[in-house]
C-alpha positions as CSV (number, residue, x, y, z in Angstrom):
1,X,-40.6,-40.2,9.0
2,X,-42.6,-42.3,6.7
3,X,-39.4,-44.6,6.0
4,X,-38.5,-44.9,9.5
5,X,-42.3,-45.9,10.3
6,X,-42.0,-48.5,7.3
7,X,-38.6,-49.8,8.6
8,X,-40.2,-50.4,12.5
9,X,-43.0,-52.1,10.9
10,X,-40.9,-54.2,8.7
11,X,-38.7,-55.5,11.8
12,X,-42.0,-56.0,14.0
13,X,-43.5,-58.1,11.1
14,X,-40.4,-60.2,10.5
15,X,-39.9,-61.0,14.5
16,X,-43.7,-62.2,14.4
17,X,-42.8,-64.4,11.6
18,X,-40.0,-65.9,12.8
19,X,-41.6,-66.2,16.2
20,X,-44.9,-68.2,14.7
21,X,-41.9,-70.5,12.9
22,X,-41.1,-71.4,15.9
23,X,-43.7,-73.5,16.8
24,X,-43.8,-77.2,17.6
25,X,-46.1,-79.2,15.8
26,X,-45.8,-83.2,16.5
27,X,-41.8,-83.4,17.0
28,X,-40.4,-80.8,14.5
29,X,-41.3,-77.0,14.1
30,X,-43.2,-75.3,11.5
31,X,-39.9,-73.9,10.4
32,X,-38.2,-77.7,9.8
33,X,-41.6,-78.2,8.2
34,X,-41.4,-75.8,5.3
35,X,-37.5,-76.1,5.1
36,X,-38.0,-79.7,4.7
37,X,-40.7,-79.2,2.3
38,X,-39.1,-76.8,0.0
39,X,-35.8,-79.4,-0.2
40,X,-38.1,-81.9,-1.1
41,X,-40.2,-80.2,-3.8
42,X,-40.3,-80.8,-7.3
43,X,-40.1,-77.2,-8.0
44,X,-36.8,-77.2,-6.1
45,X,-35.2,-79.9,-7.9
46,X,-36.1,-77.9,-10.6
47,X,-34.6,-75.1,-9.7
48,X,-31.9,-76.7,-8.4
49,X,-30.7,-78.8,-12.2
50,X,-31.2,-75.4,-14.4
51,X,-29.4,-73.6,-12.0
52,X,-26.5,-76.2,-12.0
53,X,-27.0,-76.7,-16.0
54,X,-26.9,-72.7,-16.5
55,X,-23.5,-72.3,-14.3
56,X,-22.1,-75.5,-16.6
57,X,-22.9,-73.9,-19.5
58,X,-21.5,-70.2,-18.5
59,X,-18.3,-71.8,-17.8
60,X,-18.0,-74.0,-20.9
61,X,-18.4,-70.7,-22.9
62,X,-16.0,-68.7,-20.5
63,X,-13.2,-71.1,-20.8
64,X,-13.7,-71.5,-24.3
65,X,-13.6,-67.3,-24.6
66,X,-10.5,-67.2,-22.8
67,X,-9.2,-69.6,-25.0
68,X,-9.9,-68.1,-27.7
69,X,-8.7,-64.7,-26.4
70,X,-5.5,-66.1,-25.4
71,X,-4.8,-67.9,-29.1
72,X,-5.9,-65.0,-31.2
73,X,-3.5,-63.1,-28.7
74,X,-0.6,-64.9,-28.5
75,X,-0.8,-65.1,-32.8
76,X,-0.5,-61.7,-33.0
77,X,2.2,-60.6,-30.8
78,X,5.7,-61.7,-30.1
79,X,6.0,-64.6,-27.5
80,X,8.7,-61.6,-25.6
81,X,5.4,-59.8,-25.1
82,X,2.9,-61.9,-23.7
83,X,2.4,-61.5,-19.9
84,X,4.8,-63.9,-17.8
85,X,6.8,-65.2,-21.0
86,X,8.3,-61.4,-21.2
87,X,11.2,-62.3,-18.9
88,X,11.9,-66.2,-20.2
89,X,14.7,-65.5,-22.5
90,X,16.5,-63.6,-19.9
91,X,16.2,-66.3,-17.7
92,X,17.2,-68.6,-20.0
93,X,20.2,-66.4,-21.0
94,X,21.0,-65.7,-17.4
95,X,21.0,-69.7,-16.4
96,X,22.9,-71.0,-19.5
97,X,25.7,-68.0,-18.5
98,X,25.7,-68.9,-14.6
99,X,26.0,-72.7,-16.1
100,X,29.0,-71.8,-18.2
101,X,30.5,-69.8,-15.6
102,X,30.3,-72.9,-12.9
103,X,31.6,-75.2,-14.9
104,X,34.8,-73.4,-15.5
105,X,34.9,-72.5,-11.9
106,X,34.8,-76.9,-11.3
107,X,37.4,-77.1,-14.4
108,X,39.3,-74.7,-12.9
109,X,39.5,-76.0,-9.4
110,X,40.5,-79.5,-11.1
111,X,43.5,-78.1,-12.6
112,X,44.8,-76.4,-9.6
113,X,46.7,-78.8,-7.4
């Protein structure tokens, strides 16, 4: 019962709140106010560059983990076993045999009258 009471009370509050943001004061409301302030701040541009500098950096070390990953990988297993090269030499096999074959099937249509 206690969390239900807690829950009512929670929604009451927060439709207050957004009610008293609603207010006009001059041309704007107190809601552009504070949005507008909080953009503006100091403390948000500092936010803001550590933020951006901390997801630079994460992705700097990722792709230089994968890339690691990927050599130390590739070093110490056959290129037949890495993921997506598995099938290249059969590919290669198959297209140099279906080459073959249509050029004797034009050499042979040449020679027929």
């Amino acid at each position: 019962m206690g969390d239900l009471l807690f829950m009512i009370k929670m929604v009451i509050y927060t439709f207050l709140i957004v009610m008293v943001m609603q207010i006009k004061v001059g041309n704007t409301t107190l809601e552009e106010k504070v949005i507008h302030m909080t953009h503006e701040s100091k403390m948000a541009h500092l936010f803001q560059t550590t933020a951006q500098s901390a997801a630079t950096f994460a992705g700097q070390q990722l792709n230089r983990w994968t890339g690691s990953l990927n050599s130390n990988f590739i070093n110490k297993h056959k290129a037949s076993q890495i993921p997506g090269q598995r099938l290249t030499e059969k590919y290669k096999e198959m297209k140099e045999s279906l080459r073959e074959h249509w050029e004797e099937s034009e050499s042979s249509e040449e020679e027929q009258p």
